[in-house]
C-alpha positions as semicolon CSV with decimal commas, in nm:
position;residue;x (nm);y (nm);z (nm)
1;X;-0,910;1,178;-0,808
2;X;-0,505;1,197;-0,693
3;X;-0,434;1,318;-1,024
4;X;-0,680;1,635;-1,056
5;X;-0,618;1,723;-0,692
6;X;-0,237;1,734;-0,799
7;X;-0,331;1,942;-1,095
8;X;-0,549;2,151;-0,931
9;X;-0,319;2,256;-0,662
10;X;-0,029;2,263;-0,865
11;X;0,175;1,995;-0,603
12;X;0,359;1,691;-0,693
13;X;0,194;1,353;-0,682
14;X;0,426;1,255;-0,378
15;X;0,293;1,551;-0,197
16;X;-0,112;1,429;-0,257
17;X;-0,041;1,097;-0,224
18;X;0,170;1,131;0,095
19;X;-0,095;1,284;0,220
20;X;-0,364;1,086;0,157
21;X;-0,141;0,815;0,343
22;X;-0,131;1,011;0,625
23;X;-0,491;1,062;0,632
24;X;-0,556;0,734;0,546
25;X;-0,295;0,575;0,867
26;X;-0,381;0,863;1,123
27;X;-0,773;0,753;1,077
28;X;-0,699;0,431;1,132
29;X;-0,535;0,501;1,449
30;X;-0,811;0,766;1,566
31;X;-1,111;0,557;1,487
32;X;-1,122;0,282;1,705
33;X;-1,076;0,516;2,022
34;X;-1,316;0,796;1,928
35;X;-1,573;0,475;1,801
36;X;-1,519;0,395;2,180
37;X;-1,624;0,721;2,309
38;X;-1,918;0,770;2,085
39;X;-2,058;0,481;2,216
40;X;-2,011;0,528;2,556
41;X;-2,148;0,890;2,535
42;X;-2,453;0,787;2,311
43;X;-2,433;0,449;2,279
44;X;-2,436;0,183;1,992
45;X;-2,691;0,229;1,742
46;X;-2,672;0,603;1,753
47;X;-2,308;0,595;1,707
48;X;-2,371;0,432;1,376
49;X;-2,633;0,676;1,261
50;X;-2,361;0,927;1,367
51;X;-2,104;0,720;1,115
52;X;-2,361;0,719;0,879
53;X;-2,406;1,068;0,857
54;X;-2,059;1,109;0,831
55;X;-2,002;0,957;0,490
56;X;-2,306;1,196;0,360
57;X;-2,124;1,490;0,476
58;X;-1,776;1,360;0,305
59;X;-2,057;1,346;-0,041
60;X;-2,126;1,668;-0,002
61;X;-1,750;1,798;0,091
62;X;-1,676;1,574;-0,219
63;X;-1,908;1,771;-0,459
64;X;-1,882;2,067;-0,346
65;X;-1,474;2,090;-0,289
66;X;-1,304;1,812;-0,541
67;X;-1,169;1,955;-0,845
68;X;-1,360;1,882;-1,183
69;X;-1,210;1,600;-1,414
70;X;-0,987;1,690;-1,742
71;X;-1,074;1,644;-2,028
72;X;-1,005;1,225;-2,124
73;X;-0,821;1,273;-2,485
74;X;-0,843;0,910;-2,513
75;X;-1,131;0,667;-2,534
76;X;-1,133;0,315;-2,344
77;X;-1,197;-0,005;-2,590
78;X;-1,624;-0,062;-2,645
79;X;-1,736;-0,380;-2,610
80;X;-1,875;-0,609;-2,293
81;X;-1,685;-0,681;-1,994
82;X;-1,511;-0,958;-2,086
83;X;-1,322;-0,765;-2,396
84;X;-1,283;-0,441;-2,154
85;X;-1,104;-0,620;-1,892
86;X;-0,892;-0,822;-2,124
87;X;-0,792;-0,500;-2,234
88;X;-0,719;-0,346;-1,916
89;X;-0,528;-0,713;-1,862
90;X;-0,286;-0,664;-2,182
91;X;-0,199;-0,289;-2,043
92;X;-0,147;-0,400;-1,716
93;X;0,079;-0,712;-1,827
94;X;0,261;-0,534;-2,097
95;X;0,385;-0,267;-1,849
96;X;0,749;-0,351;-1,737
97;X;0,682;-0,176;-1,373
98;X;0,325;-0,264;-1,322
99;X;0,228;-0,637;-1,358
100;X;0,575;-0,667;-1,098
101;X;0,448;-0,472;-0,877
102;X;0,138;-0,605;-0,860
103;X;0,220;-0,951;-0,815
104;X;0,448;-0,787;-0,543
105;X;0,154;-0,667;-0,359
106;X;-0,037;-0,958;-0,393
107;X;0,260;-1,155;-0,208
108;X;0,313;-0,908;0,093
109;X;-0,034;-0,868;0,160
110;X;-0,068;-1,241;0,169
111;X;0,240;-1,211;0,419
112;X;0,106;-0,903;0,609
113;X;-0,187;-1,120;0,666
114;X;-0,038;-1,446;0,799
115;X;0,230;-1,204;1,041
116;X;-0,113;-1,045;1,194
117;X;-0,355;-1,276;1,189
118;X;-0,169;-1,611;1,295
119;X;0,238;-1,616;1,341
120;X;0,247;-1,252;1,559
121;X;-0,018;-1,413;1,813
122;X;0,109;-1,764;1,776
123;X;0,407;-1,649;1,887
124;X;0,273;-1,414;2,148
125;X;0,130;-1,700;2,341
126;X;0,418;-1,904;2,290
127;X;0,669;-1,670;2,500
128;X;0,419;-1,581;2,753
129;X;0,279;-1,190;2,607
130;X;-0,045;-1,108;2,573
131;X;-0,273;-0,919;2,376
132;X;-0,143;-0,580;2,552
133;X;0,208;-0,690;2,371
134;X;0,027;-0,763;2,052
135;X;-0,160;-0,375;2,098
136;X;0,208;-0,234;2,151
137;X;0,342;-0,336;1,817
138;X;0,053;-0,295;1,624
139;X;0,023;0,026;1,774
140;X;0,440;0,153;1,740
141;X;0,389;0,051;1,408
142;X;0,090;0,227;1,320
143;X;0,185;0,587;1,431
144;X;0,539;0,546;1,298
145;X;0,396;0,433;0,967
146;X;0,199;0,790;0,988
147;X;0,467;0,979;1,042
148;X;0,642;0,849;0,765
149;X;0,372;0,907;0,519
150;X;0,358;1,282;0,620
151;X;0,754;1,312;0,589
152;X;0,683;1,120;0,258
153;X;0,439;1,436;0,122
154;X;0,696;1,646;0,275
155;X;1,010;1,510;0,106
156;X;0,885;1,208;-0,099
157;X;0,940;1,473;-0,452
158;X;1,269;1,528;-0,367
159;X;1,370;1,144;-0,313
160;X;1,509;0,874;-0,590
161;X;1,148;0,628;-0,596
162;X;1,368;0,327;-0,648
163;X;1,635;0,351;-0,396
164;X;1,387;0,474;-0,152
165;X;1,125;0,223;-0,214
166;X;1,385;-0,051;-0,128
167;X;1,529;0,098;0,185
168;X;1,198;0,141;0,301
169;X;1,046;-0,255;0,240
170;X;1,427;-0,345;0,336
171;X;1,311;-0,155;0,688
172;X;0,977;-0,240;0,711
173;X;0,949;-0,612;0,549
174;X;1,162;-0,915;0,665
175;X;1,280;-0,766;1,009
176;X;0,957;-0,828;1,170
177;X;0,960;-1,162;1,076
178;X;1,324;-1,222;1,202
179;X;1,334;-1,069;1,535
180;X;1,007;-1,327;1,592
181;X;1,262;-1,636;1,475
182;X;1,513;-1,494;1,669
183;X;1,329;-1,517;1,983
184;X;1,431;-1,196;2,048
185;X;1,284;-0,952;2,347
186;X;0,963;-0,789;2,330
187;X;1,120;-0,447;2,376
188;X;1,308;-0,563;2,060
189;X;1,015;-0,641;1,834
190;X;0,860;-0,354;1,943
191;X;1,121;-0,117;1,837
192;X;1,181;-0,307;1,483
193;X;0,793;-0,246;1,443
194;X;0,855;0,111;1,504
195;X;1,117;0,100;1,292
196;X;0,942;-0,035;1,013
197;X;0,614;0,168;1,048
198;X;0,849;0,486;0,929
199;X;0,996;0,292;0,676
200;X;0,610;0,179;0,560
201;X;0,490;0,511;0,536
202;X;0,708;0,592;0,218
203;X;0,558;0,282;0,003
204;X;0,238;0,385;-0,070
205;X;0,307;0,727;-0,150
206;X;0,557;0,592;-0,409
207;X;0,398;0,305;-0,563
208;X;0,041;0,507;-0,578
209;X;0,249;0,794;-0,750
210;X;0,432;0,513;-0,988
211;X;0,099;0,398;-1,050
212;X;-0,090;0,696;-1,157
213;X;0,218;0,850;-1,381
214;X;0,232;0,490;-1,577
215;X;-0,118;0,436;-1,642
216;X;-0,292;0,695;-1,913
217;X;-0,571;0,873;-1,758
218;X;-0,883;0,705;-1,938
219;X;-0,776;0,384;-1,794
220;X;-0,638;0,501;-1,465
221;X;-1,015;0,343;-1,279
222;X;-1,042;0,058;-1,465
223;X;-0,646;-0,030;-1,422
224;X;-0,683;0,053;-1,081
225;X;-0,967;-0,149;-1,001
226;X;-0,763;-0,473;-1,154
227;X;-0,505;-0,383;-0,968
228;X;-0,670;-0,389;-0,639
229;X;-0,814;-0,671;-0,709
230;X;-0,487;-0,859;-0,771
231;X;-0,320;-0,717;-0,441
232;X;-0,662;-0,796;-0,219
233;X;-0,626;-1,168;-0,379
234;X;-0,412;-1,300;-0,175
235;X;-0,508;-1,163;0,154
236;X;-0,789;-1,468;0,256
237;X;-0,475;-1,742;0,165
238;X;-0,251;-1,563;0,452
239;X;-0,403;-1,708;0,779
240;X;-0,457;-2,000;0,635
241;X;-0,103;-2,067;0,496
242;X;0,036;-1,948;0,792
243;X;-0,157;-2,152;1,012
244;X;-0,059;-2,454;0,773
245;X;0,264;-2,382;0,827
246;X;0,318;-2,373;1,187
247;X;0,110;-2,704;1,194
248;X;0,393;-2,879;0,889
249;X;0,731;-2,700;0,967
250;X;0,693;-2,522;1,284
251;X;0,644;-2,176;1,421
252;X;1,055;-2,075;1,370
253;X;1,090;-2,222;1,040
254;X;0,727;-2,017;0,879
255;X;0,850;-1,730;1,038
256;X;1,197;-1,734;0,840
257;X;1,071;-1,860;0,571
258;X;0,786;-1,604;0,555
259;X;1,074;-1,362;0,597
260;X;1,253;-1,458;0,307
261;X;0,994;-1,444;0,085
262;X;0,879;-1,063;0,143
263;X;1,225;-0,980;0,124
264;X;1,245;-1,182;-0,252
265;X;0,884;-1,037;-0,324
266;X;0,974;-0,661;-0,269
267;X;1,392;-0,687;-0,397
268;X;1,266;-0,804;-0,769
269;X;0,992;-0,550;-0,884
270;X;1,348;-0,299;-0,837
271;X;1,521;-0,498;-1,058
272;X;1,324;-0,492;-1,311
273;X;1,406;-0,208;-1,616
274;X;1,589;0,132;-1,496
275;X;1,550;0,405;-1,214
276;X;1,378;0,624;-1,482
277;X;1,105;0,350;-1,504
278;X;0,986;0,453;-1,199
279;X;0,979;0,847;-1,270
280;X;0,975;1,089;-0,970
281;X;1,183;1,396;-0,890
282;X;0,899;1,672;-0,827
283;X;0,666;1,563;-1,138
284;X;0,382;1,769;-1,210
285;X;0,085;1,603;-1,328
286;X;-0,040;1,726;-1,684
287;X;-0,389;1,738;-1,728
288;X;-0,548;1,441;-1,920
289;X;-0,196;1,251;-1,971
290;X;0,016;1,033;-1,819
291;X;0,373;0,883;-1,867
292;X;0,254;0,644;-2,113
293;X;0,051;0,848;-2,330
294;X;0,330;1,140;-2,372
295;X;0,564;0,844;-2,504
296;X;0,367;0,591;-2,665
297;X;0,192;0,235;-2,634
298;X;0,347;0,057;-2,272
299;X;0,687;-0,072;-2,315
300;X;0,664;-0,478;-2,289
301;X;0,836;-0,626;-2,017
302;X;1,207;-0,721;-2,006
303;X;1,437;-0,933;-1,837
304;X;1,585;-0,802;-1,469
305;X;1,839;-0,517;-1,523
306;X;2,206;-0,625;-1,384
């Protein structure tokens, strides 16, 4: 819907997408505390009615607010599933930007998930915290993070994508794991995890805008859908690699060697191609097209620039 909303309101897609970032972080925040409340005011199961009811008022807010689709001047490749998602597969794998990025994503969140489910407590315990520590970080993280994604649909059209997406995983990536190997204080890790929660806050924003310029409308579910499913893949692998790991090599060595490879993961996707692959610079959606469809079939990927 990112791409009608833009049209409709006439806004870049840094500007929608920033904001549904925001949204997206600020909820997460909120929800666990006013959760809390609801069910201390009216306990458990009517606290889930309550969430239930919730989603059927977003339907109707949905229906009755969201902006109609364009017009699709393109139509998606008949056949079963099989042939439809190998076609969404050669798109996806012909695109210069895309397939990168993906495999990017599939990496970090596999990284993101052995950091917070096993090495961040593992090494908690080990110097003595708790899980108030373990709150702290999350939690410095987690409101930086939506602060950046507002400044992000504040400023994110205005930005270089490229440059900006590497100074933010350059912020937000391989530091946490380092000041963990270091041994370094808690007030320490805290602040690098405040740090990097403003740096976070600009990725999405950018790679959802990359995304939805790249891929031509028609497609822009489907491609999505594969896409998700690539980055979600690696997520169940992370606690249990990281847990692996600690048990082979150690707690210091996964944690710098975890480090390493976000910092590899999220450096190469930029190498890839040239700044303009990656668009930007106020760009107004137009309706029913995309980057690719305005200049032809995807370009097929190429060896790293420099």
């Amino acid at each position: 819907m990112v791409p009608d909303i833009a049209t409709a309101a006439n806004a870049s897609l840094e500007r929608v997408t920033g904001l549904e970032s925001t949204t997206d972080r600020s909820a997460s925040i909120v929800a666990p505390l006013l959760a809390g409340l609801l069910i201390s005011a009216i306990g458990s199961a009517q606290a889930l009615l309550l969430d239930a009811v919730s989603f059927a008022v977003c339907a109707v807010l949905i229906a009755v607010w969201a902006p109609r689709p364009q017009a699709r001047d393109e139509e998606i490749e008949e056949g079963g599933y099989l042939r439809q998602l190998h076609s969404i597969w050669r798109f996806l794998s012909r695109d210069r930007l895309l397939l990168p990025v993906a495999l990017m994503i599939t990496v970090t969140n596999l990284l993101d998930m052995a950091f917070s489910a096993v090495l961040l407590p593992v090494w908690i315990r080990d110097n003595g915290y708790g899980p108030a520590e373990i709150g702290l970080i999350f939690g410095a993280f987690g409101v930086t993070a939506t602060i950046g994604a507002l400044l992000a649909a504040a400023i994110g059209d205005r930005l270089p994508r490229r440059a900006t997406y590497l100074i933010a995983f350059v912020i937000c990536g391989a530091p946490r794991f380092v000041v963990l190997a270091l041994g370094a204080p808690i007030w320490v890790v805290v602040a690098v995890s405040a740090v990097g929660g403003l740096g976070a806050g600009f990725i999405n924003p950018i790679l959802s805008s990359v995304f939805i310029e790249r891929v031509p409308r028609p497609m822009l579910g489907r491609v999505g859908s594969l896409f998700e499913s690539m980055a979600w893949a690696g997520i169940p692998l992370g606690g249990v690699l990281a847990g692996a790991a600690i048990a082979g090599i150690g707690l210091v060595p996964a944690l710098a060697v975890a480090g390493g490879a976000y910092f590899l993961a999220t450096t190469l996707p930029a190498l890839r191609g040239r700044a303009s692959d990656w668009g930007g610079r106020g760009h107004r959606v137009t309706p029913g097209v995309s980057a690719n469809v305005a200049a032809g079939p995807p370009p097929r990927p190429e060896a790293p620039a420099g």
